[in-house]
Residue frames relative to the residue before (quaternion, step in Angstrom):
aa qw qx qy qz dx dy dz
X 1.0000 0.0000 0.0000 0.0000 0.00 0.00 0.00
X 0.6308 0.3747 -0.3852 0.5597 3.91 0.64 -1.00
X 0.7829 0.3179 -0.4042 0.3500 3.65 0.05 -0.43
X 0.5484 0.4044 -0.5272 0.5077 3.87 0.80 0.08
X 0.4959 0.4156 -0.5248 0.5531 4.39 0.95 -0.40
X 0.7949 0.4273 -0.3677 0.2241 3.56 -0.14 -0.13
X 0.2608 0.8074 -0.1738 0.4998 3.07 2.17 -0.70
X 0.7995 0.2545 -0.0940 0.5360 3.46 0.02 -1.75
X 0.5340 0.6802 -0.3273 0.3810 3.77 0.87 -0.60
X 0.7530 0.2113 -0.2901 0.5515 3.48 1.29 -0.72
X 0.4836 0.6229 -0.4361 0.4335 3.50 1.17 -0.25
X 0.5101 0.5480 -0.3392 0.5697 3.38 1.07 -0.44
X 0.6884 0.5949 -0.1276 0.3949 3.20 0.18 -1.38
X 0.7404 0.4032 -0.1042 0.5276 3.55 1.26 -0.87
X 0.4837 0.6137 -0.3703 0.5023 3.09 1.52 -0.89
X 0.8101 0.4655 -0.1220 0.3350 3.54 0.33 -1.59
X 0.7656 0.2193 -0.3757 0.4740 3.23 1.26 0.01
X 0.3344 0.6230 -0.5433 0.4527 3.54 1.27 0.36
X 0.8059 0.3032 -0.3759 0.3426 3.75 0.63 -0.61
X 0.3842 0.6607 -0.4530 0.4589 3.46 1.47 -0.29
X 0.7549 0.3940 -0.2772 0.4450 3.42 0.54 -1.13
X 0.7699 0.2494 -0.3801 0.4478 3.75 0.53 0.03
X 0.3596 0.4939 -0.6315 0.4775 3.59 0.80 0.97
X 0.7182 0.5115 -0.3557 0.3100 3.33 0.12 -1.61
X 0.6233 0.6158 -0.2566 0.4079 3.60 1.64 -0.87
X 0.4600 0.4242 -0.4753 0.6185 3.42 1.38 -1.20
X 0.8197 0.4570 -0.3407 0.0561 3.31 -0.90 -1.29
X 0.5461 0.5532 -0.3314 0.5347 3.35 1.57 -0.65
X 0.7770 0.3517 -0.3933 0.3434 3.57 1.06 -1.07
X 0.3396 0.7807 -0.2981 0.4317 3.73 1.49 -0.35
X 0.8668 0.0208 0.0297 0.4974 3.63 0.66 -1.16
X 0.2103 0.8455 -0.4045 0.2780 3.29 1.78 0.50
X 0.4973 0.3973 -0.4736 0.6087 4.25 1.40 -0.38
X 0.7329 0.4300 -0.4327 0.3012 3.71 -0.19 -1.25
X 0.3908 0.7533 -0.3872 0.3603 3.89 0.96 -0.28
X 0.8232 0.4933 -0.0674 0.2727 1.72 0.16 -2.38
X 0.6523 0.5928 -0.1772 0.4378 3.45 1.23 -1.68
X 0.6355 0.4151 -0.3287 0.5619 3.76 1.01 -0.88
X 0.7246 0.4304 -0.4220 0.3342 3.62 0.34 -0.59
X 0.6143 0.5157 -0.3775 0.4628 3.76 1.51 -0.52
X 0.7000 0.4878 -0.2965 0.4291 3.39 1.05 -0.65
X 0.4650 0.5999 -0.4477 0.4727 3.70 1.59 -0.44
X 0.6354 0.6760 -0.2174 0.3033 3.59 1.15 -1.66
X 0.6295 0.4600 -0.2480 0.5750 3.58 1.26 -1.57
X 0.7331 0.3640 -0.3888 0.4230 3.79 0.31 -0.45
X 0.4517 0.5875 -0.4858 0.4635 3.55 0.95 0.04
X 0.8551 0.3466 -0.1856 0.3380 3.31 0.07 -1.49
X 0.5298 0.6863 -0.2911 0.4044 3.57 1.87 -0.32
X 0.7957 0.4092 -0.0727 0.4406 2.89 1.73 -0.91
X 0.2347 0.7602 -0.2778 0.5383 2.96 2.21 0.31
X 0.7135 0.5166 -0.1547 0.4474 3.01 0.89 -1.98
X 0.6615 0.5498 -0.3207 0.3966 3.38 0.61 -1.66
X 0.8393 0.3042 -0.2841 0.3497 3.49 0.64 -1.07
X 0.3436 0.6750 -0.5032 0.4161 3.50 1.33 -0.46
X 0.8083 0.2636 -0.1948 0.4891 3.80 0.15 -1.43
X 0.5909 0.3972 -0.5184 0.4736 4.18 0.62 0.70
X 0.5614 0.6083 -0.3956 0.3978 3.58 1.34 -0.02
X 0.5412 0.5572 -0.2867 0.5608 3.11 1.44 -1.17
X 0.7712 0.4871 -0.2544 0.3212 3.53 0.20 -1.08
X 0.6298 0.4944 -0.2360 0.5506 3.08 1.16 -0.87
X 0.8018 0.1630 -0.2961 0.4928 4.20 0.89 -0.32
X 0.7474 0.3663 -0.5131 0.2097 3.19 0.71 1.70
X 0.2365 0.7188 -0.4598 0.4647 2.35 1.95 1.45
X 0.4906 0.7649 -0.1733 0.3798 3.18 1.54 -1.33
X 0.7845 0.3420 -0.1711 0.4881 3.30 0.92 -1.91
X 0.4062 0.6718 -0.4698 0.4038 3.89 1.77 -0.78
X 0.8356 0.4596 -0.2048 0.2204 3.32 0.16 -1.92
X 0.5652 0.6939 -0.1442 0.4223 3.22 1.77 -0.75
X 0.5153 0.5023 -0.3157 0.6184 3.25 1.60 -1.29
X 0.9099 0.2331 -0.2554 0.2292 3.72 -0.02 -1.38
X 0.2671 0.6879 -0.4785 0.4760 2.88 1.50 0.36
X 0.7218 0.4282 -0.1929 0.5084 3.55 -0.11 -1.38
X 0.5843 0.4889 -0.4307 0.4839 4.20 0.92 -0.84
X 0.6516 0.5745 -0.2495 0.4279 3.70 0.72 -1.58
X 0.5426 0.5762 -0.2568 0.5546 3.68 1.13 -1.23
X 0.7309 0.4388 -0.2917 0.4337 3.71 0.44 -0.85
X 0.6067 0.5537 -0.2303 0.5218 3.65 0.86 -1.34
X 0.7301 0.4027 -0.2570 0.4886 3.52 0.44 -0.97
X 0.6115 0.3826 -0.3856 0.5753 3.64 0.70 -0.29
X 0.8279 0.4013 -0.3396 0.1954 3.65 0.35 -0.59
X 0.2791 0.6356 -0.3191 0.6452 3.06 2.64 -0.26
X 0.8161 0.2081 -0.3769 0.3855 3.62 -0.48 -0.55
X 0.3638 0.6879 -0.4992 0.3812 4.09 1.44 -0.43
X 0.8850 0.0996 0.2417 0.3852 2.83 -0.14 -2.52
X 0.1674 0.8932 -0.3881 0.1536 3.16 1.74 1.49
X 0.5768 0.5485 -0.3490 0.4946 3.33 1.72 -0.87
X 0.6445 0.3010 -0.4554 0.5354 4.01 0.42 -0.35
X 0.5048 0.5708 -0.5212 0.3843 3.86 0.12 -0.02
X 0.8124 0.2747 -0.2872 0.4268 3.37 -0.01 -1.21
X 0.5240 0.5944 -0.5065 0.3399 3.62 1.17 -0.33
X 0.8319 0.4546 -0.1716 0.2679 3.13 0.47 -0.97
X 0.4471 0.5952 -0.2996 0.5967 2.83 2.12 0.11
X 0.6937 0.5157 -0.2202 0.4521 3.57 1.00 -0.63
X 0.6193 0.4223 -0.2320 0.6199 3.36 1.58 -0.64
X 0.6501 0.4801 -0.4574 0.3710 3.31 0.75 0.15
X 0.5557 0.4458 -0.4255 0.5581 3.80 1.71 -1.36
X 0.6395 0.5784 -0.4232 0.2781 3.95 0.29 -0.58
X 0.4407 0.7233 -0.0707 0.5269 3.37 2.00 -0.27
X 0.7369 0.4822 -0.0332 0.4727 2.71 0.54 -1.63
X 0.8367 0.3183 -0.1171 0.4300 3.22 0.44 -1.69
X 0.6486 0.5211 -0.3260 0.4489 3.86 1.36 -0.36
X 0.3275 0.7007 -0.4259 0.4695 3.72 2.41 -0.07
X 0.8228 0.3703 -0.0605 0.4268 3.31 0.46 -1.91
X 0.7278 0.4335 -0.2094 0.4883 3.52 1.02 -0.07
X 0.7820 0.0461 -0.1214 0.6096 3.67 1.45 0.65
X 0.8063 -0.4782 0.2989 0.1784 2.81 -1.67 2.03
X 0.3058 -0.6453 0.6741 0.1890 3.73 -0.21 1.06
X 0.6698 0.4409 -0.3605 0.4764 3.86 -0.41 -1.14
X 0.9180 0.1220 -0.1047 0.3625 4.13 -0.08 -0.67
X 0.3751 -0.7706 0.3960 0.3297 3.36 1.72 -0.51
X 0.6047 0.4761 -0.4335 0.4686 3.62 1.04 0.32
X 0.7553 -0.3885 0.1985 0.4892 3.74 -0.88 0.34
X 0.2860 -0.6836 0.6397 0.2040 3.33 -1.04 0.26
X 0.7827 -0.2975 0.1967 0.5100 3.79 -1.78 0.65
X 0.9092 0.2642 -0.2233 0.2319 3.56 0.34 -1.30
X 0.2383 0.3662 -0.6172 0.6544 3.58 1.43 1.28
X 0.6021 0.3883 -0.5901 0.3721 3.65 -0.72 -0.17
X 0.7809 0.4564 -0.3019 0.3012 3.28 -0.20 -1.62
X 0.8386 0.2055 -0.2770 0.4216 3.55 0.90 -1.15
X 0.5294 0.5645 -0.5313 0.3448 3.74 0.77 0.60
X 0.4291 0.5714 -0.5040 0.4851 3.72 1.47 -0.04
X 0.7698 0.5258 -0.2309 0.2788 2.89 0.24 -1.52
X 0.5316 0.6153 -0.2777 0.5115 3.77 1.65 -0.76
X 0.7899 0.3351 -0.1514 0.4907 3.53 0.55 -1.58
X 0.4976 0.5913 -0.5161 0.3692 3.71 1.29 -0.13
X 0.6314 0.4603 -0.3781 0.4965 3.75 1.09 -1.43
X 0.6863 0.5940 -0.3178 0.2743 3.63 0.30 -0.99
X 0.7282 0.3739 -0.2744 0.5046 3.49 1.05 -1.41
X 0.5398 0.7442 -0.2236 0.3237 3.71 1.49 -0.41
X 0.5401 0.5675 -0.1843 0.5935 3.05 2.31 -1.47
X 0.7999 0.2567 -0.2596 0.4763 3.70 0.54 -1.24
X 0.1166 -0.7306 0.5699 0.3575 4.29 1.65 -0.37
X 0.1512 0.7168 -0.6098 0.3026 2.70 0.03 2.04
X 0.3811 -0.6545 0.4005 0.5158 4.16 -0.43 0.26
X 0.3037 -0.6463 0.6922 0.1044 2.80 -2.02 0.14
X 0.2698 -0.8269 0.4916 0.0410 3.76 -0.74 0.49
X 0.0991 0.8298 -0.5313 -0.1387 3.33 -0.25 0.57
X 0.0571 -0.6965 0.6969 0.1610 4.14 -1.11 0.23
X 0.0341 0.6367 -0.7669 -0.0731 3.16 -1.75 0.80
X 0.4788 -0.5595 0.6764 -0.0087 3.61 -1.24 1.50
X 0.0599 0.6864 -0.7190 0.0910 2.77 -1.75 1.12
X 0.2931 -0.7756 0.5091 0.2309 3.86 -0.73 0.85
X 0.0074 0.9272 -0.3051 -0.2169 3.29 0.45 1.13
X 0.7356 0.0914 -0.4311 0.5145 3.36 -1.73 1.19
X 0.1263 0.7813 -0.6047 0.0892 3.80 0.16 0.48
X 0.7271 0.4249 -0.4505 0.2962 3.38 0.69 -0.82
X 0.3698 0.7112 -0.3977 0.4464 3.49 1.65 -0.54
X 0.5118 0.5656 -0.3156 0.5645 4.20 0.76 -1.50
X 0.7856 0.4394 -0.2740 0.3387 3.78 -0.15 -1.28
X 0.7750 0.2558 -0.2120 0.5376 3.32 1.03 -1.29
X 0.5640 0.3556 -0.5309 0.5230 3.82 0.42 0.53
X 0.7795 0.2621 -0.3095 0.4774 4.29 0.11 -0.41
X 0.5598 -0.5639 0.5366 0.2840 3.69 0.71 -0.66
X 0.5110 -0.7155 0.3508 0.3224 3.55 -0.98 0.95
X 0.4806 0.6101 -0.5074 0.3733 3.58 0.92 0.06
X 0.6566 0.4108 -0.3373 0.5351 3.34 0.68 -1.43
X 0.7263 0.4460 -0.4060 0.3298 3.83 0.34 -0.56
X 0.4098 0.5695 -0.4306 0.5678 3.79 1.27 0.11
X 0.8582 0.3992 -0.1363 0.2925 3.00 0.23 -1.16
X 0.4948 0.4832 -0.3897 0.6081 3.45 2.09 -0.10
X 0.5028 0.5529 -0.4691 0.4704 4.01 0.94 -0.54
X 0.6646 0.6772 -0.2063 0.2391 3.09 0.21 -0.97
X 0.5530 0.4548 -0.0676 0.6948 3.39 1.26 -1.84
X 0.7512 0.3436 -0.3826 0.4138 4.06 -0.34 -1.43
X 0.5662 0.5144 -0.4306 0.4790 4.08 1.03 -0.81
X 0.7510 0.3722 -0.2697 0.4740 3.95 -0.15 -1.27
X 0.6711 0.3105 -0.3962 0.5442 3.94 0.85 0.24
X 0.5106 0.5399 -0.4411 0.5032 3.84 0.79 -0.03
X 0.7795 0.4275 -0.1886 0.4173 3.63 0.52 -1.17
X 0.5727 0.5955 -0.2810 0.4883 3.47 1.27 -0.30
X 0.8376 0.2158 -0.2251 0.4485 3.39 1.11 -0.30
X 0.3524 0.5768 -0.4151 0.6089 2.99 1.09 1.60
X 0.1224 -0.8366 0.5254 -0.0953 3.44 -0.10 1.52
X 0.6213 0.3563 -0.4049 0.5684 3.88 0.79 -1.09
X 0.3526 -0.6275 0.6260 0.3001 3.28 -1.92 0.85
X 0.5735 0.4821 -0.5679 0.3408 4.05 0.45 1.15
X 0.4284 0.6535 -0.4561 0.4260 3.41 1.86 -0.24
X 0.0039 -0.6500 0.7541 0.0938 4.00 -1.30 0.71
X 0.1479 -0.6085 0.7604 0.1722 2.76 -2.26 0.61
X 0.1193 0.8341 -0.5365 -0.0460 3.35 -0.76 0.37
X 0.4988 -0.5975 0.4716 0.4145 3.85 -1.28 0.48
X 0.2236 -0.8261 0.4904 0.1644 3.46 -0.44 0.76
X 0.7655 -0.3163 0.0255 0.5597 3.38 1.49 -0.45
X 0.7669 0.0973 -0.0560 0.6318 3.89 -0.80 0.22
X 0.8248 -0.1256 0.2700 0.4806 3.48 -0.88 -1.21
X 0.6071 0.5075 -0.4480 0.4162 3.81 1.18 0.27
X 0.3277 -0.7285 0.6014 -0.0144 3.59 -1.40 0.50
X 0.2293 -0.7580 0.6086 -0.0483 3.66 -0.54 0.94
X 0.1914 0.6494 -0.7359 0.0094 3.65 -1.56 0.31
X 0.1050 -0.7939 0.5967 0.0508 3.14 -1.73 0.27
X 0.3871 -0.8191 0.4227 -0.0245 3.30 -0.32 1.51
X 0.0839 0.8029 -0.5577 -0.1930 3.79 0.42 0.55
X 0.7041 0.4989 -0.1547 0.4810 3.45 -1.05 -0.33
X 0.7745 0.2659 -0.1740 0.5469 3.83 1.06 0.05
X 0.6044 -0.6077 0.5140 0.0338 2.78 -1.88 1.60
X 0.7130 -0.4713 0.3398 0.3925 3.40 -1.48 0.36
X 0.6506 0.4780 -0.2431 0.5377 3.59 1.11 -0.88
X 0.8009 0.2125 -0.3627 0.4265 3.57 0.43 -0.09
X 0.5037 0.5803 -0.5221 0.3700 3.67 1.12 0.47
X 0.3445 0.7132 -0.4271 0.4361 3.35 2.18 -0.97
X 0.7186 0.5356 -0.2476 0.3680 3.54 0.28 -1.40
X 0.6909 0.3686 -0.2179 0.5826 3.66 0.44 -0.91
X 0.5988 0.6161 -0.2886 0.4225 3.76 0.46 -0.53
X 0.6852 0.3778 -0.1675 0.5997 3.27 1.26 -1.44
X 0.7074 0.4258 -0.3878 0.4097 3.86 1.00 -0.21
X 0.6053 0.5412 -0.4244 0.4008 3.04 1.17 -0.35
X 0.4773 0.6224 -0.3999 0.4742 3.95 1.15 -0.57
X 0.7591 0.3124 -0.1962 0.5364 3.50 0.18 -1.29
X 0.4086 0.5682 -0.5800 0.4169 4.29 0.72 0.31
X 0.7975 0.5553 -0.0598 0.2281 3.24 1.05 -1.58
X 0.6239 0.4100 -0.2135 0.6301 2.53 1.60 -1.16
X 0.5355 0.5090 -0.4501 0.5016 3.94 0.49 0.44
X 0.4912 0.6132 -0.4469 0.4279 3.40 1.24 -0.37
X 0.1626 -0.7570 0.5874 0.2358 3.63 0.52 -1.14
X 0.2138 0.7793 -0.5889 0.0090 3.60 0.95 0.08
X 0.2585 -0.5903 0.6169 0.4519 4.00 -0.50 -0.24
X 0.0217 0.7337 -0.6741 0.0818 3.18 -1.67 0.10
X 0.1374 0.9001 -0.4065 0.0760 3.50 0.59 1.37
X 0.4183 0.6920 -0.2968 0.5080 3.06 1.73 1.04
X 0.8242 0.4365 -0.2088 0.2943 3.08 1.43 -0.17
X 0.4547 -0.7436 0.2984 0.3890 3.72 0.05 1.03
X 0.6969 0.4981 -0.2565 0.4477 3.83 0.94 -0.06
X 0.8577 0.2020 0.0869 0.4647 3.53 1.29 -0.63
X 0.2302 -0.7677 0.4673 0.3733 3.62 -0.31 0.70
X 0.6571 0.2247 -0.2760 0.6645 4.22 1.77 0.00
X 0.6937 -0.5097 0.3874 0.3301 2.77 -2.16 0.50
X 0.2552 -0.7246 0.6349 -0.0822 3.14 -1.87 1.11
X 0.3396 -0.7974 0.4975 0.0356 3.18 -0.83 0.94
X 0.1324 -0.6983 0.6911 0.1312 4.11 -0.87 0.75
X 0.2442 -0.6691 0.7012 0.0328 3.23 -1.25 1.08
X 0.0468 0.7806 -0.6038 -0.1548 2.81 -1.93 0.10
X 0.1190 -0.9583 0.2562 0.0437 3.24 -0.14 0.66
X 0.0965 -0.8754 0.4668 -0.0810 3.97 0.07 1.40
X 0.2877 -0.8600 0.4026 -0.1245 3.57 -0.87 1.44
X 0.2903 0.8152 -0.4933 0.0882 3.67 0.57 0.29
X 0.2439 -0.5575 0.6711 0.4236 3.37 -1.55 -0.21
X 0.5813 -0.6380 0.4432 0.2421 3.57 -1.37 1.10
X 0.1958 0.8196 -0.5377 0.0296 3.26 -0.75 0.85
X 0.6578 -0.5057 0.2260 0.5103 3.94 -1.00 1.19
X 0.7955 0.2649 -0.4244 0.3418 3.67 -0.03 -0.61
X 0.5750 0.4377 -0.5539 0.4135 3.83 0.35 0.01
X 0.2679 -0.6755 0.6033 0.3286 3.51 -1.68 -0.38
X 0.6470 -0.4992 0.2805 0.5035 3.54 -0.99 -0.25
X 0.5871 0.5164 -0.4398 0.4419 3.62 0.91 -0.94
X 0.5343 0.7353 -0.3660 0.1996 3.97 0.40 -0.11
X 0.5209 0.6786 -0.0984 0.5084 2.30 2.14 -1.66
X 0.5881 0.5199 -0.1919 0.5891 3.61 0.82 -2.07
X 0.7406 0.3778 -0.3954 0.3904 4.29 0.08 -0.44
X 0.6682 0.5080 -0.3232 0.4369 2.87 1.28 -0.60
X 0.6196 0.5329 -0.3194 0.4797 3.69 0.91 -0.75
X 0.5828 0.5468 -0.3871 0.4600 3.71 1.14 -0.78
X 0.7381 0.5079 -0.2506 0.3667 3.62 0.90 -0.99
X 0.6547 0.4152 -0.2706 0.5708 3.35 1.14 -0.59
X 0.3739 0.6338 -0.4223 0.5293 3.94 1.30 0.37
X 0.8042 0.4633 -0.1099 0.3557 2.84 0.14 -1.53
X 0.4816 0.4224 -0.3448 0.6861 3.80 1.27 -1.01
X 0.7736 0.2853 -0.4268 0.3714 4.05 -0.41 -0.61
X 0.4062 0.6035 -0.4500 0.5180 3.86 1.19 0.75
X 0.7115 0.4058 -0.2028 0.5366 3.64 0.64 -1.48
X 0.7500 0.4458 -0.3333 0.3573 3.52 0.88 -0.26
X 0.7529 -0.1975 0.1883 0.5990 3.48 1.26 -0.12
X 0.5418 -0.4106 0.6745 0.2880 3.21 0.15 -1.28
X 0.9834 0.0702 0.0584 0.1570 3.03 -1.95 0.28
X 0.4891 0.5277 -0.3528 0.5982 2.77 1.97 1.20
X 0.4651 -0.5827 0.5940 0.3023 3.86 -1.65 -0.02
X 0.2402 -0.7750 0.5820 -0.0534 3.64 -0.98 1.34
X 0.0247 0.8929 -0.4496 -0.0072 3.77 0.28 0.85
X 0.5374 -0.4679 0.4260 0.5575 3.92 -0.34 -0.48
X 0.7663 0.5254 -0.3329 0.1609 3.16 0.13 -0.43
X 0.6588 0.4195 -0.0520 0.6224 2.49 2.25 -0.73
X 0.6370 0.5412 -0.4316 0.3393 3.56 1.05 0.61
């Protein structure tokens, strides 16, 4: 008896999945397109994405082979910088040495231009200030020059700048002494380390540089050559003045050696 109850138990058993199995059949055959359709459409994204990466593989080893090349370019440079590093930096150094002597002197005469003036005052102002030592300023004037220009023309007047600069600079000997073109037909120097009486001195050589020039100049009511008004201004440096004070002052005592004639030196002491 328990084994015929057991009998029917799988017959049961069998019954119940014979019918599972023909639902599972209706149902597969029922929705067997939609399947179908998701499995073709599962398929196209496979092969889309096949694609996608195939062409980030590619992308990725000829980025690979880029970086390698410049890698190996960068590899080269760097070996040839550390070869032929001493002629590198020379020639980098001769170039700022270039550079900086462009921007620091008067194309038209070759002697310093305003801005070496401005910042070698400013250097020897702190300097003669540290030891309260004098300073000197001169400011030059070619006088009636523009008159020179419009009776020879601006070539010849380049060419008188030119000469009055390379005799201005010649009589300057200390290498802290500057001459420089300060503008048009004016001229500047600075004298560290010197009093009113010995700028007198350099002042009076520069005149007689000039007047050895022989420039002609039949334009001018004082001279048959060019001539030069000085002026000349002295201080010891101290925190409340500045340097351009000096340079106002030297402009003013110019200017009086204008109202006086011309073709003289104008000092404090004498204005």
């Amino acid at each position: 008896m328990v084994e015929i109850e057991k009998l029917r138990q799988e017959i049961s058993r069998l019954n119940q999945d014979i019918r599972d199995l023909q639902i599972s059949l209706s149902t597969t055959a029922e929705h067997g397109d939609l399947i179908e359709a998701q499995l073709y459409e599962t398929n196209l994204k496979l092969q889309e994405e096949m694609v996608v990466r195939q062409r980030a593989e590619a992308t990725l080893n000829a980025l690979f082979d880029i970086i390698s090349k410049e890698r190996d370019d960068l590899e080269i440079i760097v070996q040839t910088i550390v070869e032929h590093g001493d002629v590198v930096d020379n020639q980098w150094y001769q170039k700022l040495r270039e550079a900086t002597r462009l921007a620091n002197f008067d194309s038209l005469t070759q002697i310093a231009n305003r801005l070496k003036f401005d910042g070698h005052l400013t250097k020897q102002w702190k300097q003669m200030m540290r030891e309260q030592s004098s300073l000197s300023i001169l400011l030059c004037d070619i006088d009636y020059f523009k008159q020179y220009n419009d009776t020879y023309g601006h070539v010849m007047g380049d060419g008188c700048l030119k000469k009055v600069a390379r005799a201005l600079n010649e009589t300057l000997s200390r290498p802290t002494d500057l001459v420089a073109r300060y503008g048009g037909e004016e001229f500047a120097a600075v004298l560290p380390q010197t009093g009113e009486e010995g700028a007198l001195q350099v002042a009076k050589r520069m005149q007689m540089a000039i007047a050895r020039l022989e420039i002609p100049h039949a334009s001018s009511s004082i001279n048959p050559y060019i001539t030069l008004s000085i002026g000349v201004a002295s201080t010891i440096p101290q925190p409340q003045r500045s340097p351009n004070s000096l340079v106002d002052e030297a402009d003013q005592l110019l200017y009086r050696a204008k109202q006086q004639g011309r073709n003289r030196v104008v000092c404090q002491s004498e204005a």
